[in-house]
C-alpha positions as a Python dict, from the first residue, in 0.01 Angstrom:
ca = {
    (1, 'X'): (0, 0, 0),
    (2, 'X'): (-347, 123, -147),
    (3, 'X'): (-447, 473, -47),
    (4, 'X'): (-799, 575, -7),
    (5, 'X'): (-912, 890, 19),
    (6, 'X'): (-1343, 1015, 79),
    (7, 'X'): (-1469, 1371, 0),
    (8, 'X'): (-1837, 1468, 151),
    (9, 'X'): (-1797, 1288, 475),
    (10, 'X'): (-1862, 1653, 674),
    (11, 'X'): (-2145, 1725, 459),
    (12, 'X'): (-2282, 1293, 540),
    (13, 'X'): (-2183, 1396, 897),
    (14, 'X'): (-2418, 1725, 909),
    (15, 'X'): (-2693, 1620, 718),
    (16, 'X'): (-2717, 1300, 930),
    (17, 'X'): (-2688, 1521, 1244),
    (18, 'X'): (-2968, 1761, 1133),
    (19, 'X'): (-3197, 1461, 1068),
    (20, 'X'): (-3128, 1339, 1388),
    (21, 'X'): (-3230, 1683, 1566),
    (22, 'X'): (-3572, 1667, 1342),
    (23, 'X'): (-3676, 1330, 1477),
    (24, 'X'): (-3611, 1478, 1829),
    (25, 'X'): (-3829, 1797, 1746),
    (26, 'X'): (-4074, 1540, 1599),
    (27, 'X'): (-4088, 1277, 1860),
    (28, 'X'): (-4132, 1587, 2134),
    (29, 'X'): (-4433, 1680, 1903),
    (30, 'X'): (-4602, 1345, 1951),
    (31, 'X'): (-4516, 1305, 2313),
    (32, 'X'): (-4679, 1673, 2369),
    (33, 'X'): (-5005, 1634, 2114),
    (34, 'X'): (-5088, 1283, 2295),
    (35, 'X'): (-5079, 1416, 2624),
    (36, 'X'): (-5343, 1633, 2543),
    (37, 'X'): (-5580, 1332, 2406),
    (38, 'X'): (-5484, 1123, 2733),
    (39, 'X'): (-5568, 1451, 2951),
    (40, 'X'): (-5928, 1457, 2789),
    (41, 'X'): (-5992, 1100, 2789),
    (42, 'X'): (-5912, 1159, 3187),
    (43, 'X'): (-6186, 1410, 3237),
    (44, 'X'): (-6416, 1250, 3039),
    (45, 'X'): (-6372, 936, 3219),
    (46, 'X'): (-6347, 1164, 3552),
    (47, 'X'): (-6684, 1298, 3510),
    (48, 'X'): (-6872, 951, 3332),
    (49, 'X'): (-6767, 789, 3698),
    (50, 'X'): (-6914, 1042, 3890),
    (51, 'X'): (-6626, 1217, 4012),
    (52, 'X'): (-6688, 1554, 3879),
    (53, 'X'): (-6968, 1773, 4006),
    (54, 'X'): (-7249, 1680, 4088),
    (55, 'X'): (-7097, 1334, 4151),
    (56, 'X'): (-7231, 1026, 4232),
    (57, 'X'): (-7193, 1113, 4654),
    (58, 'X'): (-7307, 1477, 4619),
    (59, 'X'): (-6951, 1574, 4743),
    (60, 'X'): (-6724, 1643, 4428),
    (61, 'X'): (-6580, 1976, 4407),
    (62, 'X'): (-6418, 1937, 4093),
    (63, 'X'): (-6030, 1953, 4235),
    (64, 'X'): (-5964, 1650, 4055),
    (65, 'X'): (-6093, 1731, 3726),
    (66, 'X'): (-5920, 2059, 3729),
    (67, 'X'): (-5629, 1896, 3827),
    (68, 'X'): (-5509, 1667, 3538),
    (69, 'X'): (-5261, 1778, 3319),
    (70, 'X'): (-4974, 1602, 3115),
    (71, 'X'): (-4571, 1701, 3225),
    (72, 'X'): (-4360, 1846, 2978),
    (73, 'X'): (-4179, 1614, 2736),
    (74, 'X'): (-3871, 1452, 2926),
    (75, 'X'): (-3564, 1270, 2778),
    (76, 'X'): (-3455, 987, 3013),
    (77, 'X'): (-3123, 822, 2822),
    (78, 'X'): (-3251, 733, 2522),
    (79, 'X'): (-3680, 775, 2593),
    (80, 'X'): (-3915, 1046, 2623),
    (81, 'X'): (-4187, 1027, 2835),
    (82, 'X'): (-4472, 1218, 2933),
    (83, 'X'): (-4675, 1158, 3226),
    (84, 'X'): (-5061, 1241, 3268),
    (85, 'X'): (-5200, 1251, 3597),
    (86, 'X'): (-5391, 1465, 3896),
    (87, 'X'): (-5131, 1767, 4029),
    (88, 'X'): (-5159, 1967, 4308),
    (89, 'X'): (-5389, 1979, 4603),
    (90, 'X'): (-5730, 1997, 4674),
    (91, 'X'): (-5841, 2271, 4912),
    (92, 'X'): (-5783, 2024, 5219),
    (93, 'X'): (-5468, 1985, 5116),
    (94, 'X'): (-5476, 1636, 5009),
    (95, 'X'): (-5290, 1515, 4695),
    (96, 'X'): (-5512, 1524, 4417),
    (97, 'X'): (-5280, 1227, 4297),
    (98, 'X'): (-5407, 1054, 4616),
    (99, 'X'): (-5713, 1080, 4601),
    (100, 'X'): (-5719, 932, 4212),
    (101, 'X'): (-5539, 600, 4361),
    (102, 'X'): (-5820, 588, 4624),
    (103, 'X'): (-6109, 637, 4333),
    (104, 'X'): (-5903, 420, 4131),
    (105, 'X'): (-5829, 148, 4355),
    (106, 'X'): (-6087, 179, 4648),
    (107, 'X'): (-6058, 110, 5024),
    (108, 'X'): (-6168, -201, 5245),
    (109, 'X'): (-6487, 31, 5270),
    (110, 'X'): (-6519, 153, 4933),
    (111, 'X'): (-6477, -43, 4591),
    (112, 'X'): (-6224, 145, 4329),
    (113, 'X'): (-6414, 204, 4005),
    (114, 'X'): (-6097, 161, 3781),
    (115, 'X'): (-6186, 494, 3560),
    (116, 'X'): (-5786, 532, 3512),
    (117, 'X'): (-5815, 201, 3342),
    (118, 'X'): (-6105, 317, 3124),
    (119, 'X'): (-5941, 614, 3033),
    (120, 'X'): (-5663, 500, 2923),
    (121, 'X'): (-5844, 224, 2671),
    (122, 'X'): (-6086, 518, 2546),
    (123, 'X'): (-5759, 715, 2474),
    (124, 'X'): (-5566, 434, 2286),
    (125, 'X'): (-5686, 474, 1944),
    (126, 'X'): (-5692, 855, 1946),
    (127, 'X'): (-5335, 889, 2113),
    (128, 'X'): (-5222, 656, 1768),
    (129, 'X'): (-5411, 886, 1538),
    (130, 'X'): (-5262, 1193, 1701),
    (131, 'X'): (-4893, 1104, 1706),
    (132, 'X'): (-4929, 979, 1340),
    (133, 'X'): (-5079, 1307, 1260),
    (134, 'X'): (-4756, 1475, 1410),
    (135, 'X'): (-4570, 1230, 1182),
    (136, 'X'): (-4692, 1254, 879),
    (137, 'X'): (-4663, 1654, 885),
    (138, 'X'): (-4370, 1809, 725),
}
């Protein structure tokens, strides 16, 4: 019977394994520098709808422009996410994320102005140029 024998597997092994721990570092490093390009298309988008003082009703506080920020980079089995959207309360103590669904999507009395939707197109293009940036760094 042939006998085969391998040298370097350990060192295959750890060098794989390190590589594997860089693309993690990396792919946090995207996740984290495109929230910040989603959170400003937000509150640009926030204020172009008339949602940030003085607002379109005269009755915008700012709460909900104060109030977006992106979570921390998450694993979920094999993903990482990061979510952008209102936190908190305003000083009613409504949901701020409540009150974006109701701007967002409206009421049988009042028509939602979509300005999620709008900031998440105007984001598009710079999210891709940001993560790439993270990429292409060494």
């Amino acid at each position: 019977m042939a006998r085969m024998e391998f040298s370097g597997t350990q060192e295959v092994m750890d060098e794989l394994f390190k590589e594997s721990e860089r693309l993690e570092q990396k792919a946090r490093g995207m996740l984290e520098e495109a929230g910040k390009v989603v959170v400003e298309a937000w509150k640009q988008a926030i204020t172009e709808a008339g949602h940030a003082p003085p607002g379109k009703s005269g009755r915008a506080t700012g709460d909900l422009l104060n109030s977006i920020r992106a979570d921390g980079v998450r694993k979920s089995g094999d993903a990482y996410t990061s979510t952008v959207y209102p936190h908190g309360k305003d000083r009613k103590k409504q949901r701020m994320a409540e009150i974006a669904f109701v701007l967002h999507y409206g009421t049988s009395k009042m028509p939602g102005d979509h300005f999620v939707d709008s900031a998440e197109e105007k984001a598009e293009a710079a999210v891709q140029a940001a993560m790439e940036k993270v990429w292409n760094r060494d």
